[in-house]
N, C-alpha and C positions, 0 to 999 in steps of 0.2 A: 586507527582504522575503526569504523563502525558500519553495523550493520542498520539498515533502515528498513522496517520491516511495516507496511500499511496494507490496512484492511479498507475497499471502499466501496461505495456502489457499483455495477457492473456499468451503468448510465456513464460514469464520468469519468472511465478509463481513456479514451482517446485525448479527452482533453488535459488529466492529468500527464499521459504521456506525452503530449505533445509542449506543457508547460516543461517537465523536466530537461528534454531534448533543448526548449529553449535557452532554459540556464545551464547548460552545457553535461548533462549528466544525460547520456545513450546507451551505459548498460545497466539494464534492468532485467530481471525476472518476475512472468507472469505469471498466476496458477488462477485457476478456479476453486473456490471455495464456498462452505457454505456456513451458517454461526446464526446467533443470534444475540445481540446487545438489550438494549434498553427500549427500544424499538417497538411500538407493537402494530404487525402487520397482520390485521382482524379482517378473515373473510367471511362471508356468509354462505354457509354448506346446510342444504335443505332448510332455510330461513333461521339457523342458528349460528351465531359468531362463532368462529373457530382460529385459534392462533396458531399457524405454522410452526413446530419446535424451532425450523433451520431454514435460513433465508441466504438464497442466494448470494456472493457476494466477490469479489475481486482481490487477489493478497500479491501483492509488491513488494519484493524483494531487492532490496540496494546496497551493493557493498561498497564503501567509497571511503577517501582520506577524509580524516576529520578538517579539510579548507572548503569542503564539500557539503556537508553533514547540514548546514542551515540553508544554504542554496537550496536540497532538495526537500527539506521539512517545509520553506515558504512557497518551492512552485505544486508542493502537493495543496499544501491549505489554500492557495489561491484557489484551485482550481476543483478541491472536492467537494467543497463545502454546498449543497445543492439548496437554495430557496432563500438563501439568507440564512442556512444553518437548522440543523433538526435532529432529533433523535433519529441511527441510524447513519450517518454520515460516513463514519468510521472510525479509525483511532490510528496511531503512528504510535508503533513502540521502535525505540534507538537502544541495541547491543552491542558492548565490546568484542570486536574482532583479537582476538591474543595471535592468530596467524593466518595466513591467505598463502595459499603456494600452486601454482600455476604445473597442471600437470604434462603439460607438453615438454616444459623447460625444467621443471623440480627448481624454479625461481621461485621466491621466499622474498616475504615482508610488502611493503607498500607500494612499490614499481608493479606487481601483479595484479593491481586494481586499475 
């Protein structure tokens, strides 16, 4: 079991989720977030540049068995990747699950993904 954990633009949420839906992965966790990468989002405040510390952002959360885990790392990168690819895009980090237990049932192990 792993955790799939992606950061993306707020822009390409629908169509990310709608690629993972496609490749058969429906539960997902959303949140709103906010960070800053490599990125520089440079506005101009009273005619001087000014860098936002923390830029809006989108955080996806995926718990799923490892027959899973590349399915939803290609329908994320299909579909986040915005321009042909650019600083800010986002990033996918994949974590070991050691346990998942379903609190309705206090079911245990990989039937509760």
């Amino acid at each position: 079991m792993k955790l799939i954990t992606a950061i993306i633009q707020n822009e390409v949420l629908t169509q990310v989720h709608q690629n993972l839906i496609d490749n058969g992965i429906e539960r997902i966790t959303v949140s709103r977030c906010t960070g800053h990468g490599r990125q520089q989002d440079i506005e101009l405040y009273r005619g001087q540049e000014v860098t936002p510390s923390l830029i809006p952002k989108v955080r996806l959360e995926i718990a799923c068995n490892d027959d899973f885990v590349e399915k939803a790392i290609e329908a994320i990168l299909e579909s986040a990747c915005v321009d042909g690819g650019k600083a800010g895009d986002g990033k996918i980090f994949i974590t070991t699950l050691d346990e998942c237990i379903r609190i309705r049932t206090g079911e245990r192990g990989t039937a509760t993904i």
